[in-house]
TORTOR-394023 format. One record per residue (C-alpha): residue in three letters; x, y, z. Coordinates in steps of 0.5 Angstrom, whole numbers, always signed. Layout:
+------+-------+-------+-------+
| resn |     u |     v |     w |
+------+-------+-------+-------+
|  ALA |     X |     Y |     Z |
...
+------+-------+-------+-------+
# end
This chain:
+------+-------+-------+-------+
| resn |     u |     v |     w |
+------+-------+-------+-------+
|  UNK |   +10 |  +156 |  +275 |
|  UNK |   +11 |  +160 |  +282 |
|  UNK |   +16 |  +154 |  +283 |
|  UNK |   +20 |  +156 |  +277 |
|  UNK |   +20 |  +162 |  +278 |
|  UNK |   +23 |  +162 |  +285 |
|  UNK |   +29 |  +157 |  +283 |
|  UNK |   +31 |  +161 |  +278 |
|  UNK |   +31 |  +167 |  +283 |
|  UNK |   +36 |  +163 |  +287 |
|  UNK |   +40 |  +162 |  +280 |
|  UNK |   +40 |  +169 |  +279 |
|  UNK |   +42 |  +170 |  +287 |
|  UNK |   +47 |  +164 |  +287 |
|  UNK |   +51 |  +167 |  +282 |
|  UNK |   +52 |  +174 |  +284 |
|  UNK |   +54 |  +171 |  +292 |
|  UNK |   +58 |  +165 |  +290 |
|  UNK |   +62 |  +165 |  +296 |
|  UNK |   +56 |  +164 |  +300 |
|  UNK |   +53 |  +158 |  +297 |
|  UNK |   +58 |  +153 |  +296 |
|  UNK |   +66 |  +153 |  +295 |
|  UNK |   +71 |  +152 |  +289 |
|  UNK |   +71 |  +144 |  +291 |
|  UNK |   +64 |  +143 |  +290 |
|  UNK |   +63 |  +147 |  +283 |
|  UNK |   +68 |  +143 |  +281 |
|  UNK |   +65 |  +136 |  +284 |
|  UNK |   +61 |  +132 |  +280 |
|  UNK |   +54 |  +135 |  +284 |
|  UNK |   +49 |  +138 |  +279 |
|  UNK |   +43 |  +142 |  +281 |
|  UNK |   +39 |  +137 |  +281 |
|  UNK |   +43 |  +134 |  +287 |
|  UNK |   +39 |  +136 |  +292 |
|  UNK |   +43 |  +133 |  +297 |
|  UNK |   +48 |  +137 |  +297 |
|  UNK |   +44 |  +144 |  +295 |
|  UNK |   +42 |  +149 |  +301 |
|  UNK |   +35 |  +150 |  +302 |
|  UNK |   +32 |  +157 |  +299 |
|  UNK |   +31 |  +158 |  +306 |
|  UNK |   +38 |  +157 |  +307 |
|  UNK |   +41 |  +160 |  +301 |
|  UNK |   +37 |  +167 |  +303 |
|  UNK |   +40 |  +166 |  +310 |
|  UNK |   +47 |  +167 |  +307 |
|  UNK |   +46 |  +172 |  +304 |
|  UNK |   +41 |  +176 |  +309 |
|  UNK |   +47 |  +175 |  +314 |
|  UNK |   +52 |  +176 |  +308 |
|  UNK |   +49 |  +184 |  +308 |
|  UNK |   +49 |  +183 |  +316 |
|  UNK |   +56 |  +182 |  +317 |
|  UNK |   +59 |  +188 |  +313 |
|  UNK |   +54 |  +193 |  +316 |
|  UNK |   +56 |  +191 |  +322 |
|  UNK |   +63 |  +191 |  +321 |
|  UNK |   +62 |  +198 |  +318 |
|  UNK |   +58 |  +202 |  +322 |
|  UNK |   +63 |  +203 |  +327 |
|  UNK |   +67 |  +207 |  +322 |
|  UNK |   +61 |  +212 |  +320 |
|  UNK |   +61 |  +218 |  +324 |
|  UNK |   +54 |  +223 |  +325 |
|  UNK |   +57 |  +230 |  +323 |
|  UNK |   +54 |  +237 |  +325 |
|  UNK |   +56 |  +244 |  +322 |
|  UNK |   +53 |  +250 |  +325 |
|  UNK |   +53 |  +257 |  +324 |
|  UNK |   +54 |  +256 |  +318 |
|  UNK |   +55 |  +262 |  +312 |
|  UNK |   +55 |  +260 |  +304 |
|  UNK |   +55 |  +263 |  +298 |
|  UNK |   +53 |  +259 |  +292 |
|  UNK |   +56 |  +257 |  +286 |
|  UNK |   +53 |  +263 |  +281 |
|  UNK |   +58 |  +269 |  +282 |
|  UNK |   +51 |  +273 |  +284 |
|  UNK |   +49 |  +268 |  +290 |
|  UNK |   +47 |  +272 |  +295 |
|  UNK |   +50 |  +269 |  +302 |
|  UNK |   +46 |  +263 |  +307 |
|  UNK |   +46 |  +263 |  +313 |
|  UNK |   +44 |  +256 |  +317 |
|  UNK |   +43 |  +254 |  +325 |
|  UNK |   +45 |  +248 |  +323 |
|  UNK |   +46 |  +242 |  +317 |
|  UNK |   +47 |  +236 |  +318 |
|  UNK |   +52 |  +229 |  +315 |
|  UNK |   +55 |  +223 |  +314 |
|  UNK |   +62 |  +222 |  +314 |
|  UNK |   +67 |  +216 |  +316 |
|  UNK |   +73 |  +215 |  +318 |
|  UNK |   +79 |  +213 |  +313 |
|  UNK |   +85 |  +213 |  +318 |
|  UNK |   +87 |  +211 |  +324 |
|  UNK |   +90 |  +217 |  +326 |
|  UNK |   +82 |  +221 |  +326 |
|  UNK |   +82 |  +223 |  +319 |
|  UNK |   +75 |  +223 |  +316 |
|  UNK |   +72 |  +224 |  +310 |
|  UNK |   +65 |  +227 |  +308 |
|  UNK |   +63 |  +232 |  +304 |
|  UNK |   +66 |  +239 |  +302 |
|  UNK |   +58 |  +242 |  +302 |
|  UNK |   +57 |  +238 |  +309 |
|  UNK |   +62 |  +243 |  +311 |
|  UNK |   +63 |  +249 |  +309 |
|  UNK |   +63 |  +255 |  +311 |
|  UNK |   +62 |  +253 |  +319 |
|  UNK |   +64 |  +257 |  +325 |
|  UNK |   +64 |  +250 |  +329 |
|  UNK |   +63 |  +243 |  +326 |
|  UNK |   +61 |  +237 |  +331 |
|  UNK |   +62 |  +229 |  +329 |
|  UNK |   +59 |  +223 |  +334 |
|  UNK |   +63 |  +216 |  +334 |
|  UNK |   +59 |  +210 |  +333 |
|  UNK |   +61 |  +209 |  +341 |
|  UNK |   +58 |  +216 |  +343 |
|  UNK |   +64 |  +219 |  +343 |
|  UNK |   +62 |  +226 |  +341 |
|  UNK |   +68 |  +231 |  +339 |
|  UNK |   +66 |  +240 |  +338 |
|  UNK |   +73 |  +241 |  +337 |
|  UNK |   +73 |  +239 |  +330 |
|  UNK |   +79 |  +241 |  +326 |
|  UNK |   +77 |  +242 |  +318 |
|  UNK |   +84 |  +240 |  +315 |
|  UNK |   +82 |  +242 |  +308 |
|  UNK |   +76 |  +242 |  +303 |
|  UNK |   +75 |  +242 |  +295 |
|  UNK |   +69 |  +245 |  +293 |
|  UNK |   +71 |  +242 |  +286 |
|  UNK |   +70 |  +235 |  +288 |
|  UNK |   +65 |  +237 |  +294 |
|  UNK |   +71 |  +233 |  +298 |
|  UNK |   +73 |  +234 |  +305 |
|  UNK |   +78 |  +232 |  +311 |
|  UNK |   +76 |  +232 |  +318 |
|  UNK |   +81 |  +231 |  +324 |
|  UNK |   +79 |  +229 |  +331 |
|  UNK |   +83 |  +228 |  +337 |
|  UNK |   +81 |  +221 |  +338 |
|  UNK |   +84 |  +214 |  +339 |
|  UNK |   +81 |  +206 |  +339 |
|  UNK |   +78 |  +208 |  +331 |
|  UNK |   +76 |  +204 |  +327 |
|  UNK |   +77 |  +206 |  +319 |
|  UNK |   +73 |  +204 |  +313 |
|  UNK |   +77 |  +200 |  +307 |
|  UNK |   +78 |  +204 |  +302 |
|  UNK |   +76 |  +200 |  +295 |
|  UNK |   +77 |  +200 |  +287 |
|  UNK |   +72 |  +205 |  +284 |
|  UNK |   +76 |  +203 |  +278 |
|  UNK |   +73 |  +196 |  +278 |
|  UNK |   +67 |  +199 |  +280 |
|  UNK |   +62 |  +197 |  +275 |
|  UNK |   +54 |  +197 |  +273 |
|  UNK |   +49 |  +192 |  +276 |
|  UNK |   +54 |  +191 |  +281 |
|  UNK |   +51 |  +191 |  +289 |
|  UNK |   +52 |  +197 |  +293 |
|  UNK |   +50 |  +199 |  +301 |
|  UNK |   +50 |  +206 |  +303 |
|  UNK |   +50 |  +208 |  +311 |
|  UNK |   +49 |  +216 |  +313 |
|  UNK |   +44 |  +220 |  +317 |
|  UNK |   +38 |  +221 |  +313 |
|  UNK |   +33 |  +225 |  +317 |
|  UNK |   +37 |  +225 |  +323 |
|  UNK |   +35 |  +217 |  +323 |
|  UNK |   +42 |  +216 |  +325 |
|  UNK |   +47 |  +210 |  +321 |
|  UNK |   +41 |  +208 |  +317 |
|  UNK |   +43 |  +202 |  +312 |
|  UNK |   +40 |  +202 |  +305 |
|  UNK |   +42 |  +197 |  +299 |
|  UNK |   +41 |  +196 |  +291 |
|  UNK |   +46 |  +196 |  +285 |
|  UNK |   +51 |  +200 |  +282 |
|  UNK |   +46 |  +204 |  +276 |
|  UNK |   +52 |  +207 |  +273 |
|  UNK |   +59 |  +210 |  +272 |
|  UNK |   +62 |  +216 |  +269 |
|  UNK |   +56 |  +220 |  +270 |
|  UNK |   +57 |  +228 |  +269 |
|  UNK |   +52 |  +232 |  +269 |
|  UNK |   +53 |  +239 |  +274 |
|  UNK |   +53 |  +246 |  +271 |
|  UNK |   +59 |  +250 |  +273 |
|  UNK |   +57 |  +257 |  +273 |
|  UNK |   +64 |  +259 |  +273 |
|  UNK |   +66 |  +254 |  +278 |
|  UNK |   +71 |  +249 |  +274 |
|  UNK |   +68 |  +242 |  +277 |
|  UNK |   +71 |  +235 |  +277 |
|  UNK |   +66 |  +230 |  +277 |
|  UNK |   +65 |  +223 |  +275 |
|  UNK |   +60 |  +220 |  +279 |
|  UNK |   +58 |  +212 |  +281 |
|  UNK |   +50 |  +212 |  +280 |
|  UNK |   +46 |  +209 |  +285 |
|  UNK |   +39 |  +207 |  +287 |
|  UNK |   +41 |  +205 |  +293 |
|  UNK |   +36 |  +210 |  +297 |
|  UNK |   +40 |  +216 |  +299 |
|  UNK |   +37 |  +223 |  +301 |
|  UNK |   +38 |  +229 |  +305 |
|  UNK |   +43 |  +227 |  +311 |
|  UNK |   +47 |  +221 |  +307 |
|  UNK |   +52 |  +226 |  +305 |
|  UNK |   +59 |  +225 |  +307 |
|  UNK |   +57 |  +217 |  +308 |
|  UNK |   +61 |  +211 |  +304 |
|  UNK |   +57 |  +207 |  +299 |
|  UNK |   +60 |  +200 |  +300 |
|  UNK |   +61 |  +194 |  +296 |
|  UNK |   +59 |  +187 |  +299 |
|  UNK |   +67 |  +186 |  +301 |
|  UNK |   +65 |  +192 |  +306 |
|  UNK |   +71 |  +196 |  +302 |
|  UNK |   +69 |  +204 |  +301 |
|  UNK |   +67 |  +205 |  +293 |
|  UNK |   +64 |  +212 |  +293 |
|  UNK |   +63 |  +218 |  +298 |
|  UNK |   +55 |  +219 |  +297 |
|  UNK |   +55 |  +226 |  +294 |
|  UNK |   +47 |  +228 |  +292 |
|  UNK |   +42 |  +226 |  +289 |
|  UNK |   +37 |  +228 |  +283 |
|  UNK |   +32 |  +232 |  +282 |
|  UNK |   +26 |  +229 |  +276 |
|  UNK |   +28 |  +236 |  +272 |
|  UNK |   +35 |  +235 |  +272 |
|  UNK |   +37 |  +239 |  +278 |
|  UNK |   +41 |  +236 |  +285 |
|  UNK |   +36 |  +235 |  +290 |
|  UNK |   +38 |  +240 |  +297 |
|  UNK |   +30 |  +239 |  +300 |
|  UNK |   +27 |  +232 |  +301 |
|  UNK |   +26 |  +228 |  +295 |
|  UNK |   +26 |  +221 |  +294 |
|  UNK |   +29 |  +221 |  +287 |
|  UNK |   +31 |  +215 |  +285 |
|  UNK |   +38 |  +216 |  +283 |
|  UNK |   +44 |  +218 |  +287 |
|  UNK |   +51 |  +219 |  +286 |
|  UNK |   +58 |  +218 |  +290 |
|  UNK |   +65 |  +221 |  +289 |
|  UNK |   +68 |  +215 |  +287 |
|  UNK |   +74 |  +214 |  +293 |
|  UNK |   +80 |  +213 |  +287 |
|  UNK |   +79 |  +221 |  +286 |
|  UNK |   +78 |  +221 |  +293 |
|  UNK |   +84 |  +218 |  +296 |
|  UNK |   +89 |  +223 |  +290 |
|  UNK |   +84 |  +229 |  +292 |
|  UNK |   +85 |  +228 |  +300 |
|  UNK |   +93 |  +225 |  +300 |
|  UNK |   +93 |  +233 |  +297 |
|  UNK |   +88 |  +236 |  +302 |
|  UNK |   +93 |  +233 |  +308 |
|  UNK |   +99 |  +235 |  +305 |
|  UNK |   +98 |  +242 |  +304 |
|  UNK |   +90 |  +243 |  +306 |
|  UNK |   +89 |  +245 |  +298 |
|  UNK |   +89 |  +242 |  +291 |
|  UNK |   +94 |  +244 |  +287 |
|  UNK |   +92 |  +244 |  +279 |
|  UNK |   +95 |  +245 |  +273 |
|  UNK |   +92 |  +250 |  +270 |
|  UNK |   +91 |  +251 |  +261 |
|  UNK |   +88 |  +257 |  +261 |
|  UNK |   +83 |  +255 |  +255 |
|  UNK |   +75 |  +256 |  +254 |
|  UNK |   +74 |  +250 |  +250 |
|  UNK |   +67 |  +246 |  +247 |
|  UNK |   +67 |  +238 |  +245 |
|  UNK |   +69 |  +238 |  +237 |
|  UNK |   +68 |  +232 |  +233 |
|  UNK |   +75 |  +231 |  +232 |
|  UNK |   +78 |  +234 |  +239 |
|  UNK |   +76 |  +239 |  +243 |
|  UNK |   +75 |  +246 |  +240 |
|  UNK |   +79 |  +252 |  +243 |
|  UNK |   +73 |  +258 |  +244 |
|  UNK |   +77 |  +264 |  +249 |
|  UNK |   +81 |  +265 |  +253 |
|  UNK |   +80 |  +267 |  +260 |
|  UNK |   +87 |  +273 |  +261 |
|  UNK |   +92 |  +270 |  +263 |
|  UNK |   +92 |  +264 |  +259 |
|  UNK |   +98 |  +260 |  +260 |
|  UNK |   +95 |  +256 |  +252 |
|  UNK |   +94 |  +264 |  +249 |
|  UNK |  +102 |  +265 |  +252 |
|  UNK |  +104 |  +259 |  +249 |
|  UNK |  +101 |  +259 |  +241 |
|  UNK |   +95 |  +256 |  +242 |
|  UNK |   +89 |  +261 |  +238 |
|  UNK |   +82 |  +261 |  +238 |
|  UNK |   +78 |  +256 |  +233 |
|  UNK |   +85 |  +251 |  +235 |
|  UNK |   +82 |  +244 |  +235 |
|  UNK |   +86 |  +240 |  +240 |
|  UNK |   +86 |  +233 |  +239 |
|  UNK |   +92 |  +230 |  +243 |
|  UNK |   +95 |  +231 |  +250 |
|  UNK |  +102 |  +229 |  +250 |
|  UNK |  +100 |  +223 |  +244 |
|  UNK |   +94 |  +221 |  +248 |
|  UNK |   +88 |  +222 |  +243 |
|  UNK |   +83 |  +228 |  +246 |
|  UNK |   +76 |  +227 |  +245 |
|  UNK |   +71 |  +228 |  +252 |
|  UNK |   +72 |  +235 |  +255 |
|  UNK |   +72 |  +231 |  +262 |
|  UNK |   +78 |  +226 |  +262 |
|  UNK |   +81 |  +232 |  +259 |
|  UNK |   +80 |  +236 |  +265 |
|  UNK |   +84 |  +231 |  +269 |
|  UNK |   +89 |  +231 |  +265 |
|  UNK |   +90 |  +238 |  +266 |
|  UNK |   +89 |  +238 |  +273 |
|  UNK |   +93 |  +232 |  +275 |
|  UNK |   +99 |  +235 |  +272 |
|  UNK |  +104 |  +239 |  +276 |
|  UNK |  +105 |  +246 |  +275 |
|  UNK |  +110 |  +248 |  +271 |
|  UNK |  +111 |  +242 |  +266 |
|  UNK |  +110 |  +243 |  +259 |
|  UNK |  +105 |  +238 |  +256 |
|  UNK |  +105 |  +238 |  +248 |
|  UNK |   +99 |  +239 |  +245 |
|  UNK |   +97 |  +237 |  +238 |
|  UNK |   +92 |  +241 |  +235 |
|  UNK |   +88 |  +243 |  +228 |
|  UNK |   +89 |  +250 |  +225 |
|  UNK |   +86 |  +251 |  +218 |
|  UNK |   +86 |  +243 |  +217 |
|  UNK |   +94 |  +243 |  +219 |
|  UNK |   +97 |  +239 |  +225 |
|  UNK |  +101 |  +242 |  +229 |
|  UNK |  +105 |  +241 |  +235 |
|  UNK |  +105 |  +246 |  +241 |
|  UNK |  +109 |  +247 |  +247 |
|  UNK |  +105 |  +249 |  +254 |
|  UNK |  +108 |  +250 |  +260 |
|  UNK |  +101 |  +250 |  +265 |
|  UNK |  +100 |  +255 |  +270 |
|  UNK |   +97 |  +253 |  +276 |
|  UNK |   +88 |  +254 |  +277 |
|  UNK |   +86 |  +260 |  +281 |
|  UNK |   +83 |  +259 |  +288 |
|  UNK |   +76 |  +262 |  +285 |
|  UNK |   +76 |  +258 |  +279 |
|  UNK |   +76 |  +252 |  +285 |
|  UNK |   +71 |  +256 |  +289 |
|  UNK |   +76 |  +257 |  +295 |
|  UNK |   +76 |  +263 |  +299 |
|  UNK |   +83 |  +267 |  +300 |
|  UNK |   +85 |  +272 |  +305 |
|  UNK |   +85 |  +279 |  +301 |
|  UNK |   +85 |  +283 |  +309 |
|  UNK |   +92 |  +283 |  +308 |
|  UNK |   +98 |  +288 |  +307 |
|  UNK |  +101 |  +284 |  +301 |
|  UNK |   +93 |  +284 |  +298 |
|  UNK |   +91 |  +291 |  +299 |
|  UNK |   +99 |  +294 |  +296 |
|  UNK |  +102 |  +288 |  +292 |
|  UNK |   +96 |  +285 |  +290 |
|  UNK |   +98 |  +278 |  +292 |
|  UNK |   +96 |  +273 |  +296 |
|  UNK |  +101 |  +268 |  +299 |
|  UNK |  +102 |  +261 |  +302 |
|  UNK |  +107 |  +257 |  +305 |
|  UNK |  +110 |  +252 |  +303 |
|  UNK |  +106 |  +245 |  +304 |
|  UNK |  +110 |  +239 |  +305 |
|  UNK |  +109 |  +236 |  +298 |
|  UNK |  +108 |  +242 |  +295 |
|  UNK |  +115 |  +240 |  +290 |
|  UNK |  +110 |  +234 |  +288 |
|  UNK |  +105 |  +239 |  +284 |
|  UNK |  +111 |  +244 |  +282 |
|  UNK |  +116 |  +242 |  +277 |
|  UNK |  +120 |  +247 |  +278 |
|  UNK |  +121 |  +246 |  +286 |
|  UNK |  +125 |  +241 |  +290 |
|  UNK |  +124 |  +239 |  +297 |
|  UNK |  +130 |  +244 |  +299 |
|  UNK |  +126 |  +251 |  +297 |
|  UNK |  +123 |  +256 |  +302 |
|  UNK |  +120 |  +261 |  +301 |
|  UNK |  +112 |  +263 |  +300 |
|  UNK |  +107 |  +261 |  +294 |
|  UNK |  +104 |  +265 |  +291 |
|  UNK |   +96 |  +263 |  +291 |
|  UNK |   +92 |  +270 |  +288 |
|  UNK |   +94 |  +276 |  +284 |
|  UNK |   +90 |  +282 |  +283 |
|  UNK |   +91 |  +284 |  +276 |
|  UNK |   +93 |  +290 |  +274 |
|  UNK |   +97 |  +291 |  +282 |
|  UNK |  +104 |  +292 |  +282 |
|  UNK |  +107 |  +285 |  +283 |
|  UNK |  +103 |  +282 |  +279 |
|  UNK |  +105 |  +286 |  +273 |
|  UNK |  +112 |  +286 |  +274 |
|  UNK |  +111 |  +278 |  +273 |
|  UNK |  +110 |  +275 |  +279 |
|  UNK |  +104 |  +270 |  +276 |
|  UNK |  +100 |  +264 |  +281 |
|  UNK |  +104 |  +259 |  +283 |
|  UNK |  +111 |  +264 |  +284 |
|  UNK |  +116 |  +263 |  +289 |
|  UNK |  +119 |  +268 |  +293 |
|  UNK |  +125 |  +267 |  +296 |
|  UNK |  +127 |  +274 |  +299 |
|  UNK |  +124 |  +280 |  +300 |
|  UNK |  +130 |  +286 |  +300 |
|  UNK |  +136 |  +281 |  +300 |
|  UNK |  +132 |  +278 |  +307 |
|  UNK |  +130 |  +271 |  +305 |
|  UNK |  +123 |  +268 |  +308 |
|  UNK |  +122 |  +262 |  +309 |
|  UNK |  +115 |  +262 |  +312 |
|  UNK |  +109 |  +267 |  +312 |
|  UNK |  +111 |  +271 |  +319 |
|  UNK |  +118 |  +273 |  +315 |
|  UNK |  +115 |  +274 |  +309 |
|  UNK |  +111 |  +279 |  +313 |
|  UNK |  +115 |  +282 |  +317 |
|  UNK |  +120 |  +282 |  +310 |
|  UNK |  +115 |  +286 |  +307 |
|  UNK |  +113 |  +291 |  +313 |
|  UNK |  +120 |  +294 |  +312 |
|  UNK |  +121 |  +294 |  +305 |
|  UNK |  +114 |  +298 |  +305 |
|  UNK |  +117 |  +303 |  +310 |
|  UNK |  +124 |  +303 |  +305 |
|  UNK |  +118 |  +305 |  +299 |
|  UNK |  +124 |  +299 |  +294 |
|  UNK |  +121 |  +292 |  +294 |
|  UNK |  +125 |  +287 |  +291 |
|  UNK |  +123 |  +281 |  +290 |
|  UNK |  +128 |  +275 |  +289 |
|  UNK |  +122 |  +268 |  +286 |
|  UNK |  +123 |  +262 |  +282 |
|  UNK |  +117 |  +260 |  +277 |
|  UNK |  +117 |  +255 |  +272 |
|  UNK |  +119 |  +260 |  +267 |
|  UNK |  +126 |  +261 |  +271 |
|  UNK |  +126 |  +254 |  +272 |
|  UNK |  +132 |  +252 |  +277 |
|  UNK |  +134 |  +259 |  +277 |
|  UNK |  +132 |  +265 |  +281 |
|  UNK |  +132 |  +271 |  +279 |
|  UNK |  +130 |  +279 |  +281 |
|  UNK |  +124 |  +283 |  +281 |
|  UNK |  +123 |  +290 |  +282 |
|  UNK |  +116 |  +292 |  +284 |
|  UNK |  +114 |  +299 |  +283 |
|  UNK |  +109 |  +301 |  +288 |
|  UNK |  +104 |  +306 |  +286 |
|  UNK |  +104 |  +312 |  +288 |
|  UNK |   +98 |  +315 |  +292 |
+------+-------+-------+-------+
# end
């Protein structure tokens, strides 16, 4: 019986590594199993697959890097956080580009005043650039000054599926480039809470054993491609673990919406989502409109409390969480057609999408600033692909986006909304954020400001706004 039990074993092994027991040519031979002739032994076989898992982690680890934030200040995700502070906490990441892009996560990270990352090498790097961060998605990118890289393969999370194996290299415990294994447990997992910050999660599960230290740090397929940066894991009473746990259950940032997040994150040092402007419950037959936050691009347009959308541009709605993505992946600007149920009755409705919040992203904007205490904006400039993300920009406009708005100031309740674009200050054009500075220290002195923009409801034209200051 223990024999049998053994043979099916390697069976089982055989077919999940196929590559390391016998080519094409031999499967389609006439051998059998039972030609034990032109069979491995079972020490054979187990050392192909030992030296199979030797190899990637040996060709990975040059591409993972130990990552150190210090002096660190963090408010957590509840608006009644209070703020943290830390000496220091500690990573994973791995090099993406070999032009010393990293990857990590965006918790590893945030709120730094200094940020350290070792090479494999030792080369140790204290002048860390942070190139942008997206606390929406927990992802980061990193720059360091360096040549003679190594990057990681960036894989497929698309075709990432259930009982497939998975390896995991990071920092747990400081135990630098610790190597763990086990199988994909499951995809599409979502399950944080928000506390109004609109998170984007889709998360691969896995039991390769992670913890506090992993994060930041690839999760591997066995062709040593990256599938997923490991983010957390899961506490037995529903909660993300932040202190030592062994729970069992990790989850990774699948690297397809790594690699759309971070193409941004370079670009423009942000994401830039389109933004609906609803408050929304799943609904046997949709998604159910509950409220509006104020603005709301929907309520602007015609949809209504107690609407049930149930398709995005033709596409059937159903789980809040595609839809989501939906919204977040569309540029800013576009009008989408929403079908919705009113009172048992289909109707179609145009939307035109606003652009999301900093704070709904959990990104801090500068409000120390003239345009913020006066005008009640902040502003931008422009980011290379912005055009990308804008559907009524091109690659030929200048000026300053608008970022925040206060609501209730002057600009902002003159029309100036998120994502406008102020081309001219007084007839003076800006083209970046010194002359849009300097535009607006004059127009201040003039106590006039007139503000030439185009946003998505001018579309290709530019027109005219005069704030009104108030007086005080």
């Amino acid at each position: 019986m223990k024999k049998a039990y053994q043979f099916n074993l390697l069976i089982l092994l055989a077919l999940f590594f196929p590559v390391f027991t016998c080519s094409n040519a031999s499967l389609n031979s006439a051998n059998t199993i039972g030609d034990s002739a032109h069979q491995p032994s079972d020490i054979q076989l187990l050392e192909s697959i030992e030296n199979a898992f030797v190899s990637i982690v040996a060709k990975s680890k040059p591409g993972v890097v130990t990552i150190t934030a210090l002096n660190v200040a963090r408010k957590g995700v509840h608006p009644w956080s209070r703020e943290r502070k830390f000496d220091r906490l500690d990573g994973t990441g791995f090099i993406f580009r070999k032009d010393g892009y990293i990857l990590t996560n965006d918790h590893v990270v945030n709120g730094a005043k200094q940020i350290k990352v070792v090479l494999f090498d030792g080369r140790e790097f204290r002048d860390v650039q942070m190139i942008g961060n997206d606390p929406s998605t927990d992802i980061a990118v990193l720059k360091v000054d360096a040549d003679n890289l190594t990057p990681l393969p960036l894989g497929d999370s698309a075709q990432v599926k259930a009982g497939q194996f998975a390896i995991a290299i990071g920092n747990p415990f400081q135990l630098d480039y610790t190597v763990t294994t086990g199988i994909v447990s499951g995809t599409g997992r979502s399950f944080l809470p928000e506390f109004g910050l609109i998170r984007y999660q889709d998360f691969i599960q896995t039991d390769a054993w992670i913890n506090k230290g992993n994060s930041g740090g690839p999760l591997l397929n066995i062709r040593g491609e990256v599938i997923g940066i490991n983010s957390m894991i899961r506490r037995p009473d529903d909660t993300p673990a932040t202190e030592a746990v062994r729970a069992g259950a990790g989850f990774a940032i699948p690297i397809n919406l790594v690699k759309r997040i971070s193409d941004q994150l370079i670009a423009n040092g942000q994401v830039i989502r389109g933004w609906l402007g609803i408050s929304m419950r799943e609904h046997p037959q949709g998604i159910r409109v509950i409220a509006f936050p104020d603005p709301s691009p929907a309520k602007r347009d015609g949809i209504q409390v107690g609407d049930v959308i149930i398709e995005y541009n033709g596409q059937k709605v159903e789980d809040i969480r595609k839809f989501r993505f939906l919204i977040a992946d569309a540029p800013v600007g576009e009008k989408v057609k929403l079908t919705v149920l009113r009172l048992g009755k289909q109707k179609e409705i145009g939307v035109t999408l606003g652009k999301m919040s900093p704070a709904l992203m959990g990104i801090q904007i500068e409000r120390d600033s003239e345009s913020w205490r006066t005008l009640g904006i902040a502003v931008r400039e422009l980011g290379e692909h912005d055009f990308e993300h804008y559907a009524y920009l091109s690659p030929e406009d200048q000026g300053v986006i608008v970022e925040e708005v206060r609501l209730g100031a002057p600009a902002p309740a003159e029309g100036v909304a998120r994502g406008t674009l102020i081309t001219a200050i007084n007839g003076q054009p800006v083209r970046n954020s010194i002359e849009y500075e300097k535009a607006l220290e004059r127009a201040l002195r003039e106590s006039k400001i007139s503000f030439e923009i185009k946003n998505s409801y001018t579309g290709e034209d530019t027109e005219t706004v005069i704030v009104k200051l108030k007086q005080k």
